[in-house]
N, C-alpha and C positions, 0 to 999 in steps of 0.2 A: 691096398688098392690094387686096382686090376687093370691088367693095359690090353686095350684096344688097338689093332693099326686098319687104315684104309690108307687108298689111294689114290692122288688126282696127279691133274696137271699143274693146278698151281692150287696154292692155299693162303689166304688170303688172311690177315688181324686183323682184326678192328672192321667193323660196318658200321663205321662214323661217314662222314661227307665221301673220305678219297676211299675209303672199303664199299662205299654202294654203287658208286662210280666204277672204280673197278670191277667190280662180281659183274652188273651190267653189259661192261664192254668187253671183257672177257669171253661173255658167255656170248656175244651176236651171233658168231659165227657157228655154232655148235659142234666146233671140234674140238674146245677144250673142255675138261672137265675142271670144275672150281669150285672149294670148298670156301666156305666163308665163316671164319669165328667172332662170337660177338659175345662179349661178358656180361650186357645187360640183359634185356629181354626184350619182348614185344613194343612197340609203338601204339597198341590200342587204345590207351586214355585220352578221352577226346580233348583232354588240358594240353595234349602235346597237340592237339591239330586248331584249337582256336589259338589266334597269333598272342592274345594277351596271357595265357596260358604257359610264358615263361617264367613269370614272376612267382610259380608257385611249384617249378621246378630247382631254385636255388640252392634249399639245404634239405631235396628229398632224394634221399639213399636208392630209391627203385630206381630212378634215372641219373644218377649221378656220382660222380667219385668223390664228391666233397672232398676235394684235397685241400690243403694249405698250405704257405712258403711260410720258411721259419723268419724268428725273430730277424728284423735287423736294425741297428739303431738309425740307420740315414730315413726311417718313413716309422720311426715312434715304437721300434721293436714291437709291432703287431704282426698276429699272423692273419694274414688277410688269404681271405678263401680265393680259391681258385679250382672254379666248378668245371667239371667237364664232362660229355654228353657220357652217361652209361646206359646204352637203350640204341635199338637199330635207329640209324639217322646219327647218332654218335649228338655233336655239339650241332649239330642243324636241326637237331628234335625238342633243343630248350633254349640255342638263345633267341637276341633280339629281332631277328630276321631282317638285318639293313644288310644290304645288298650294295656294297662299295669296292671297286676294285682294289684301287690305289691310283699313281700316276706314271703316265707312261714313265717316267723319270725311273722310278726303282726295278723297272723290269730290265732298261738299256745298261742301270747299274749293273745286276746279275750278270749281264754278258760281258760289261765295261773288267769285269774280276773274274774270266775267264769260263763263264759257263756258257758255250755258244749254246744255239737255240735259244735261249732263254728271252730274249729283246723283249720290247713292247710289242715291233710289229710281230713277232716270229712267236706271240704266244696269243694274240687276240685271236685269231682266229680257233683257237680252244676256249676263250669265254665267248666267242659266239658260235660256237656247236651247242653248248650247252642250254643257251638263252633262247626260253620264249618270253620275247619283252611283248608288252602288253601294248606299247605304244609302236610296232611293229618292224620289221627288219633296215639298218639302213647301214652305214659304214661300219659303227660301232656295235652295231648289235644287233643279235640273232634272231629269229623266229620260228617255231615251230620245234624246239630241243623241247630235253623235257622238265628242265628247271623254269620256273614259272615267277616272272618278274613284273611285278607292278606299281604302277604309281601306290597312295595310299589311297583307301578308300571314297574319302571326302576332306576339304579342308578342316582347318580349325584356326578360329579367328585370333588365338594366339599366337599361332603358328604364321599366318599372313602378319602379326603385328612386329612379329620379330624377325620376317625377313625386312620387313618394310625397313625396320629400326637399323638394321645393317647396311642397308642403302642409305639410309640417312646420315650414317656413319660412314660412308663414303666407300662401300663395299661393293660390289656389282651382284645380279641375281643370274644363277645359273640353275638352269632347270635339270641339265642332266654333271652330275657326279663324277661319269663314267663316260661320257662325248669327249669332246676334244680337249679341251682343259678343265681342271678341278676346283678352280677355284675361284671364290664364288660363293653365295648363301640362295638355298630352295628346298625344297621336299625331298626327302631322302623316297629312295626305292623299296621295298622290302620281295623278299622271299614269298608269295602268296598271291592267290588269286581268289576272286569272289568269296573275299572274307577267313580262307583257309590258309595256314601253312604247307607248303613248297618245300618237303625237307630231303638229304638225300635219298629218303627211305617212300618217300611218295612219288618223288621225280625218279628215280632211276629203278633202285631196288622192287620196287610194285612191279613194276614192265617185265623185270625181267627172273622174278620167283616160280612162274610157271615151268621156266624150263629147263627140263631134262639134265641137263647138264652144270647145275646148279645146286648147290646144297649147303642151306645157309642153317646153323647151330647156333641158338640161342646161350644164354649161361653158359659160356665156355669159356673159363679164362685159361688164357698163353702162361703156360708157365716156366716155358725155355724152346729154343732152337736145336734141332737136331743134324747133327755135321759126320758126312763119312769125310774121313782127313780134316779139310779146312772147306770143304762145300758142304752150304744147308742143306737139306734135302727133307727136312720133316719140321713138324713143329707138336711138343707137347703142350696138351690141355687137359683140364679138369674138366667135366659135366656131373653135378650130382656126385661129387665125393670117388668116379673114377677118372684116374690115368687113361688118356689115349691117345695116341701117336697116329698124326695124319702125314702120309709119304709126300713130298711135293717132285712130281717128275721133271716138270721143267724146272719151277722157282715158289720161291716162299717171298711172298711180298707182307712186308711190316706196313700196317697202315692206322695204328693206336695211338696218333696227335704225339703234339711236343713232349708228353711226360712219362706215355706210356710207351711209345718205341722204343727212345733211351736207354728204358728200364727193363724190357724186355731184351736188347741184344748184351747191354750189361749182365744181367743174369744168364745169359748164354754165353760169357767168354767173349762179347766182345766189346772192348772199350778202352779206358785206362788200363795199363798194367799194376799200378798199385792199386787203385782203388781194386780193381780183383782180387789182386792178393790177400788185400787187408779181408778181403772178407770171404777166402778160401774158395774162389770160383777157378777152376781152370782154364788160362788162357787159351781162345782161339786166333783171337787177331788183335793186337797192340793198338787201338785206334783213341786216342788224347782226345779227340774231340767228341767222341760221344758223349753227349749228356750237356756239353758247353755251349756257349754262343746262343743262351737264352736270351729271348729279350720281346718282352710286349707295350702297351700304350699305358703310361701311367697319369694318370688324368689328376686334375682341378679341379674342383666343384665351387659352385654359387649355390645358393636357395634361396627362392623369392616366395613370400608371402602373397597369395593372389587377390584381388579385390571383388571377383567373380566366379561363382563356383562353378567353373568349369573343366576343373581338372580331373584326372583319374583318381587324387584323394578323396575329392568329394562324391565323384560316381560309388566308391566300395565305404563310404563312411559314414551314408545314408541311405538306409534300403529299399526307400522308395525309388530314389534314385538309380541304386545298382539292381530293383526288377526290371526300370525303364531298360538300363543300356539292355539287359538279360535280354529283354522282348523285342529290342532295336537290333540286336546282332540275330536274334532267331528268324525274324523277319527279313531283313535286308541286309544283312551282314557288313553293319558298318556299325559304328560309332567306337566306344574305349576299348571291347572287347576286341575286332580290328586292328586294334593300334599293334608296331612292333615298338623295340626300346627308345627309340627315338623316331623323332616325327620330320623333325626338319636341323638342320645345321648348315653352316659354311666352312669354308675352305681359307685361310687366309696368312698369310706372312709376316712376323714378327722381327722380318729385319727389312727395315727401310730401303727400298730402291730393287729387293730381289722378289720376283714375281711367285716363285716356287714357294708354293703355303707348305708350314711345320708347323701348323696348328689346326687340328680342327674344333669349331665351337658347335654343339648340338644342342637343341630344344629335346629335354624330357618333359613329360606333363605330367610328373608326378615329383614326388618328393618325400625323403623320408632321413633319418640317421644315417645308416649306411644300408649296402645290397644287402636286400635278405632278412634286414632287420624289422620289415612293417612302416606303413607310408602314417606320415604327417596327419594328426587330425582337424589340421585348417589346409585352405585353399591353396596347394604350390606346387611349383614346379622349379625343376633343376636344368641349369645353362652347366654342361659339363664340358672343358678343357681338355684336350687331349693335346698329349707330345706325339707326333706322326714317327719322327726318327730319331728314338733315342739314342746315345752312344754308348749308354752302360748295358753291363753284361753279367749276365747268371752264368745257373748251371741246376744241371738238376743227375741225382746220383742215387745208387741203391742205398739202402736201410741197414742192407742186412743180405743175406742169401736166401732168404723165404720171400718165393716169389710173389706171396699175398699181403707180404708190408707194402704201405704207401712208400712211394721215392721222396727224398731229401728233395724239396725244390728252395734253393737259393737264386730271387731274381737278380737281386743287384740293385732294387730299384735308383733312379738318383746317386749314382756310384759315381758316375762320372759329373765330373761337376759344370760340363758345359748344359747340361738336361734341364736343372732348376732353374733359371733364370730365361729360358726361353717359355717356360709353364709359368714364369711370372707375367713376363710380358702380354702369351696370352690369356688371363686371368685379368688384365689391367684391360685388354683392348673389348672384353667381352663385357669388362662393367661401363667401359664408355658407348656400348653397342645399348645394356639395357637403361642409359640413360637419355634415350633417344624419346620425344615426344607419342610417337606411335606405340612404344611398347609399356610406355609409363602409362597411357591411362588402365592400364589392368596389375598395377603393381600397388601394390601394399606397402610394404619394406623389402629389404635384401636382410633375410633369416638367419645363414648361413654362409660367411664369416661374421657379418654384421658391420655396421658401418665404423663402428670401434677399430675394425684391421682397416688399415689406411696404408702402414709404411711398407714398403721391400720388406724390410725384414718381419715384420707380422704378416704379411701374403706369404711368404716362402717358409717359415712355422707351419700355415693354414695348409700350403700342402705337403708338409713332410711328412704332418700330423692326421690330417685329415683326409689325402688324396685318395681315389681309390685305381682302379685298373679297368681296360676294357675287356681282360677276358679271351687277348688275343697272342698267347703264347707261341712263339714261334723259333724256327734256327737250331733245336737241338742235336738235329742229324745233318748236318751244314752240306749244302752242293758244294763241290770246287775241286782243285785238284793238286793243291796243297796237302802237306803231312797230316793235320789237322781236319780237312776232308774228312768227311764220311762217305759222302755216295758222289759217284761221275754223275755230269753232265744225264746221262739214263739212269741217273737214279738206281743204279746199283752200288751196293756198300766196296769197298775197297779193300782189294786182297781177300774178301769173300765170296765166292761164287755161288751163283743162283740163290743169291738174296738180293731184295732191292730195298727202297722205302721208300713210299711213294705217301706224302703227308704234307702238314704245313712245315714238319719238323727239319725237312728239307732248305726253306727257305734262308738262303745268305743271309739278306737283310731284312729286316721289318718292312711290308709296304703299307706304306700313306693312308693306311686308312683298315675298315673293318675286313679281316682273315681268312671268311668263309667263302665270299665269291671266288678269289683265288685258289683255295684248294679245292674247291669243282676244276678251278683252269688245270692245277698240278696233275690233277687225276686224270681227266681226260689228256693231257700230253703223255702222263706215265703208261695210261693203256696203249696209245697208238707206240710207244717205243715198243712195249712189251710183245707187241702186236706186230710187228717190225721184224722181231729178231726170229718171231715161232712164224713166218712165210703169210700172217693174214693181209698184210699189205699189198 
């Protein structure tokens, strides 16, 4: 192999959500120069720009890492995939496009554990730089950035029957997710406008590829950090089978999601010291917590039988049917092809008397064995359970020293035992929701456990066996300023200089809800630090 070097000001991993964001806001000014590396490739397939067009990104290798966590016995020693974006746009170019922040609650925590800046109020105004809400500027939310937020297309009368069902259940209807309080059951938001996907790669990265001072490389993969003493100063990558060395004058910012940072500063020396050694990497910096303090949503699942073919099974399982949506989305860009992963959910509490929901319940309009595996060939739709704040904890760790093994990802799922019984409860409070007059006239059966699982202990089998994940990995590069730390408060790593990480990987704790809206807010706070220290302020 042959080695290449150039030189910028900064060089940038990953052009996932927080890598488009950054190249973007980096480059306003055009005083820096920024390179940007991406290990997938282009964003051109119009599957990545219609919003239903996730579902068909699950187990394909052009846009994806297809990774998996290994075995564990606490969820049925399966290894359950854990997809994540390979493709400019990163994971905003294949998932569901729900657009949820979390609750003020987990943001005053971050600060409550010593990350000033971090609050709810002290970071809102970072998702509303971002936000063009569709329903236009007000307290909460922004208008005219260039992420593109909207209600969904049109209703859907299962969707009205199962908010309705929640209220009858003695729920309240809340239209916005993301306003003052979360909790609540109504129409989820998604990432898209007039029938399109909104992904990092359309909102930010579009705007700002024209210029000069930009230079984004596709198939490039990171395959270590380069350090005179103990400061980064470059980063190695592959393109087409050569070595090439990009110099970073100011800083090298990591921005490859929960599994691939990790993996990356791990194979450059910086992490565990055993686990290094074990696998003959030269230490740069002693840091315990890289790769630690995993932790995503691990959900419950229902399946109902429908009595009305109007789900997304029956749209793709009858092709008279799946030319209509075809001609309905070409035309007006609405109906199945529109949808993102979920359509509507609430927000709700599973312990009597405390207002703060740790459970979200969502309306999917499909149905099938598990992700990935091909939908239901009768009418259904899945009520999926979510734990908002779990207490258990992974990890995720190198392979090996070839920087093109997949990383060891160990969630933890259900490790800690206070987790399960709070995904019972909400599992229990969402079969009294679909047992509500309004949402029964379009039910059939419940498919999925079946009415056979009745006790505690056959619910909590149903999901240790059966649960799946939302795909919201987060914490491996932890804020804070403990031993354990990896990056301060500015999202620089610790005891290394002119490195940062500016990612979900960052996040202390899991927030309340789906990951993506938040690392638009990360990135845009990490630019304006970044932005801060190099005089553009």
């Amino acid at each position: 192999m042959t080695s290449e070097a150039a030189a910028f000001d900064y060089v940038i991993v990953g052009a996932g959500t927080a890598g488009c964001v950054l190249a973007a806001r980096l480059t306003e000014s055009g005083r820096h120069r920024v390179l940007l590396l991406e290990a997938g490739g282009s964003d051109r397939s119009p599957w990545i720009h219609i919003p239903l067009g996730y579902g068909r990104h699950f187990a394909n290798p052009k846009v994806n890492w297809l990774y998996a966590s290994e075995p564990d016995p606490a969820t049925g020693n399966r290894r359950i995939a854990q997809p994540r974006g390979k493709v400019l746009g990163g994971s905003s170019s294949i998932n569901g496009l729900v657009y949820i922040r979390g609750q003020h609650e987990d943001y005053d925590h971050w600060a409550q554990l010593g990350n000033d800046g971090w609050s709810a109020a002290e970071v809102l105004p970072y998702f509303r730089k971002s936000e063009d809400q569709q329903r236009g500027a007000d307290a909460w939310h922004g208008a005219g950035g260039p992420l593109r937020v909207s209600d969904p297309a049109e209703p859907h009368p299962l969707c009205d029957a199962f908010i309705e069902a929640a209220e009858q259940g003695g729920y309240p209807r809340n239209p916005d997710f993301n306003g003052q309080r979360q909790a609540g059951f109504g129409y989820v938001q998604l990432t898209a406008r007039n029938g399109l996907r909104s992904s990092a790669t359309t909102s930010f990265l579009r705007m700002a590829r024209g210029r000069p001072n930009l230079q984004v490389v596709t198939g490039a993969r990171a395959t270590g950090l380069q350090f005179s003493d103990c400061r980064a100063e470059g980063v190695r990558y592959l393109v087409d089978g050569r070595e090439r060395l990009a110099i970073a004058r100011r800083e090298v910012i990591v921005a490859a999601g929960a599994f691939n940072s990790p993996q990356l500063l791990q194979l450059s020396g910086i992490g565990p010291a055993g686990l290094l050694r074990e696998h003959g990497i030269a230490l740069v910096a002693d840091r315990p917590g890289v790769g630690a303090n995993l932790q995503d949503h691990y959900n419950g699942r229902l399946v109902y039988r429908s009595n009305r073919p109007f789900t997304l099974n029956d749209a793709l399982a009858n092709p008279l049917r799946g030319m209509a949506a075809g001609l309905r989305y070409a035309l007006l860009r609405k109906g199945v092809l529109a949808m993102g992963a979920s359509y509507a959910a609430g927000f709700i509490s599973t312990v009597p008397g405390v207002a703060r929901p740790d459970v979200q319940v969502g309306l999917a309009l499909f149905s099938g064995d598990k992700a990935g595996a091909g939908l239901h060939r009768f009418s259904g739709f899945s009520i999926v359970v979510r734990l908002l704040r779990p207490r258990s904890r992974g990890r995720v760790a190198i392979r090996s020293a070839d920087p093109l093994a997949p990383p060891v990802i160990q969630p933890g799922y259900l490790a800690d035992e206070a987790d399960a019984p709070i995904l019972l409860e909400g599992l229990k409070a969402a079969r009294r929701i679909m047992s509500q007059p309004s949402i029964g006239r379009y039910l059939a059966a419940e498919h999925d456990p079946g009415p056979s699982c009745r006790s505690d202990a056959d619910l909590l089998d149903h999901i240790r066996l059966r649960g799946g994940i939302s795909y919201h990995p987060v914490g491996t590069c932890r804020m804070g300023s403990d031993d354990d730390a990896v990056v301060d408060t500015r999202l620089r790593v610790h005891g290394v200089p002119g490195l940062r990480v500016v990612d979900a990987s960052i996040m202390p704790t899991l927030v309340s809800g789906n990951t993506n809206a938040p690392t638009f807010m990360i990135a845009e706070k990490g630019a304006d630090l970044i932005r801060e220290e190099a005089g553009d302020a």
